[in-house]
C-alpha positions as CSV (number, residue, x, y, z in Angstrom):
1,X,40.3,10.6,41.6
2,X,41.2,12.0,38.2
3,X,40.9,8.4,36.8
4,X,37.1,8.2,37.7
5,X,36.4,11.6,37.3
6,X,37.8,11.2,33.1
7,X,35.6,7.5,33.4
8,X,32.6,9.4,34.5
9,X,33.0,11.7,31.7
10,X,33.7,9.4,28.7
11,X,30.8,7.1,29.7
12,X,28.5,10.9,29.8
13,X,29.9,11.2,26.4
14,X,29.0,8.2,24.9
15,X,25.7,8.2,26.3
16,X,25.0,12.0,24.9
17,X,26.5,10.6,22.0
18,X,24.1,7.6,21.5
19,X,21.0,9.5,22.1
20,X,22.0,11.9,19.4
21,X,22.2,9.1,16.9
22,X,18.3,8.5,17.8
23,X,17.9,12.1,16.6
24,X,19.7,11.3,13.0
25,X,16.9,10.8,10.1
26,X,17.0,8.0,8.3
27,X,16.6,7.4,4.8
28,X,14.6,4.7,2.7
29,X,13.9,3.9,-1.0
30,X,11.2,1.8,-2.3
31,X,10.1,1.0,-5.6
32,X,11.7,1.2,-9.1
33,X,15.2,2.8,-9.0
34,X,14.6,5.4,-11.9
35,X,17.0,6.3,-14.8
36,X,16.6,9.2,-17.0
37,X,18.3,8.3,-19.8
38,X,16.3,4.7,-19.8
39,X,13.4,6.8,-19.3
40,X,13.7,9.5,-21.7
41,X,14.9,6.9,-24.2
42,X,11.1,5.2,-24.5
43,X,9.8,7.3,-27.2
44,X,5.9,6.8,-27.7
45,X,4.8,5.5,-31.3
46,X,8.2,3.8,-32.0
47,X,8.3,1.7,-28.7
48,X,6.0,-1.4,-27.9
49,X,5.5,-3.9,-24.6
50,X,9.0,-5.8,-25.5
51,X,11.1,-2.6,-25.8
52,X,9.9,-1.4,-22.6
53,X,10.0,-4.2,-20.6
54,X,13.5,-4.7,-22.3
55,X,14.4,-1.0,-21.2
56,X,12.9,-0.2,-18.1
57,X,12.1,-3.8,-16.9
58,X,9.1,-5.2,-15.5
59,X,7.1,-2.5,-13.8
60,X,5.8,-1.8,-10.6
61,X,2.2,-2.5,-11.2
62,X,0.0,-2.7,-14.3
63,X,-3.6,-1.8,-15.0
64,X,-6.4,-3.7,-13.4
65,X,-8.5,-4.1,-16.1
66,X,-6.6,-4.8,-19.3
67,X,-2.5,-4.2,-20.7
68,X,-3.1,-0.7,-21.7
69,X,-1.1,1.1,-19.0
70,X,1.9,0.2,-16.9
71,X,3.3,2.0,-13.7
72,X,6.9,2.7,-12.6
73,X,6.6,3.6,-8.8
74,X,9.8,5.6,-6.7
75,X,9.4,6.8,-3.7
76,X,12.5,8.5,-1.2
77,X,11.2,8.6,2.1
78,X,12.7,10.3,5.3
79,X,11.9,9.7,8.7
80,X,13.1,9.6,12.6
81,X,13.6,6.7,14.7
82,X,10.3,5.4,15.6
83,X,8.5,7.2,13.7
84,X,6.7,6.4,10.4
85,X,8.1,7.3,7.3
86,X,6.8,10.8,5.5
87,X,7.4,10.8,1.1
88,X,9.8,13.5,0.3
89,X,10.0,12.2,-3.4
90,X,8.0,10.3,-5.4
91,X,7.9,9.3,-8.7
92,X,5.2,7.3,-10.6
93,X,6.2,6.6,-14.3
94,X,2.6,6.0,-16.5
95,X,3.1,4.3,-19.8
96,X,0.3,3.9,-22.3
97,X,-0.5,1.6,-24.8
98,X,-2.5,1.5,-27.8
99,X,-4.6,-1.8,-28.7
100,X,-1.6,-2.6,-30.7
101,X,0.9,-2.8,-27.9
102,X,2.6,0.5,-29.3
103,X,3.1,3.4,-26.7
104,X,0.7,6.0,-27.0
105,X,2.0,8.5,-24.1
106,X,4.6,8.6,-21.2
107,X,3.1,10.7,-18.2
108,X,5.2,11.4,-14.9
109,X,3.6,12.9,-11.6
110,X,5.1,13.6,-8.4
111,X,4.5,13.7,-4.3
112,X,1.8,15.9,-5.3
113,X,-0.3,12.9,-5.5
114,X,0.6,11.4,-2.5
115,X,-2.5,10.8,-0.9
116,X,-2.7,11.6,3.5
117,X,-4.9,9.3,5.3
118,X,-5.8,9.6,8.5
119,X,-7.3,6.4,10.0
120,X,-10.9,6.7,12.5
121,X,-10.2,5.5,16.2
122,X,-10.0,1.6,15.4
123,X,-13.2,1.4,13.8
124,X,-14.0,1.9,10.3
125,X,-17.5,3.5,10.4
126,X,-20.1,1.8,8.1
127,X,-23.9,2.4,7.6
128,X,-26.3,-0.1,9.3
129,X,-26.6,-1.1,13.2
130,X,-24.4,-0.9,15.8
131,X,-24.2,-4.2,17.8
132,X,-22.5,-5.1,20.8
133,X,-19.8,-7.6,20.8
134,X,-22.2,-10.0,22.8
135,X,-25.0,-9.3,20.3
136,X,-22.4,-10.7,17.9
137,X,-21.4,-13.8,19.8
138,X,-24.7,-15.0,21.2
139,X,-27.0,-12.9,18.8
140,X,-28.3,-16.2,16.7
141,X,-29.7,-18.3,19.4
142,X,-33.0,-19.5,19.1
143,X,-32.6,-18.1,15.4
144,X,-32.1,-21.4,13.6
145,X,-35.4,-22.7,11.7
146,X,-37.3,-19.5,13.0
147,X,-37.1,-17.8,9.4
148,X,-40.0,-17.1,7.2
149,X,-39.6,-20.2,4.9
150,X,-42.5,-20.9,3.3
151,X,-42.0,-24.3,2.2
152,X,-41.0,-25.8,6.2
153,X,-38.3,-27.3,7.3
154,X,-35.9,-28.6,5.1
155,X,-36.6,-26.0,2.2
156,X,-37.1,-27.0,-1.6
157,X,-40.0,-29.9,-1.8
158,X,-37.9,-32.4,-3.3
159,X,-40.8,-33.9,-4.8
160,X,-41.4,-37.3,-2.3
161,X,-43.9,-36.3,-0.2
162,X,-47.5,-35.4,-0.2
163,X,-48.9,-32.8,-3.2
């Protein structure tokens, strides 16, 4: 009796046990791993593209629309099982560059700028009609060649026929 009674209580045990380790939050890291000294060692107007990318590495992401800024992106998130991660610390690294290829200024910003989205049922809203999905399917019968084309059926006058 004492044998199933110190069973019964080991296997309670572990199971309290493993539903506590549900309860544990968890830790992630994405992005650039960032180094102070590296970063405090690019000085702007003595560094160009080479140095940094020799320093720091490649970065993260660069600007859209031409070479004049590069991004460093960290970001330490902690979350619970099954749950989705929340940013406790994030780090974006902004170089500049002047149309030399010289840095012009090192900017740094924080979670502050983490922006919160909150996604709208499972539609995205748009302007314009609402149409049904049957409306979608079966919405172009009887539509082809009924269009306002002025010139009949087959478009352009390709020149062979009648003036």
């Amino acid at each position: 009796m004492r044998l199933i009674s110190t069973r019964v209580a080991f296997v309670a045990a572990m199971g309290a046990l493993a539903m506590t380790g549900g309860c544990t939050p968890l830790r992630g890291h994405q992005g650039y791993v960032i180094d102070p000294d590296l970063v405090n060692s690019v000085q702007p107007g003595v560094d160009n593209r080479q140095t940094v990318a020799k320093v720091l590495g490649k970065p993260t992401f660069t600007s859209q629309f031409n070479e004049g800024e590069w991004f460093y992106v960290s970001r330490d998130t902690r979350y619970f099982a099954y749950n989705l991660p929340k940013p406790k610390v994030q780090t974006v690294l902004r170089i500049r560059f002047d149309d030399k290829g010289v840095v012009s200024n090192v900017d740094r910003t924080g979670v502050d700028q983490v922006a919160s989205i909150t996604p709208y049922s499972k539609i995205t809203p748009t302007l314009g009609r609402k149409h049904s999905f049957f409306r979608d399917v079966f919405g172009n019968i009887g539509a082809v060649g009924a269009g306002a084309n002025p010139q009949g059926p087959g478009g352009g006058g390709g020149g062979g026929g009648r003036p």
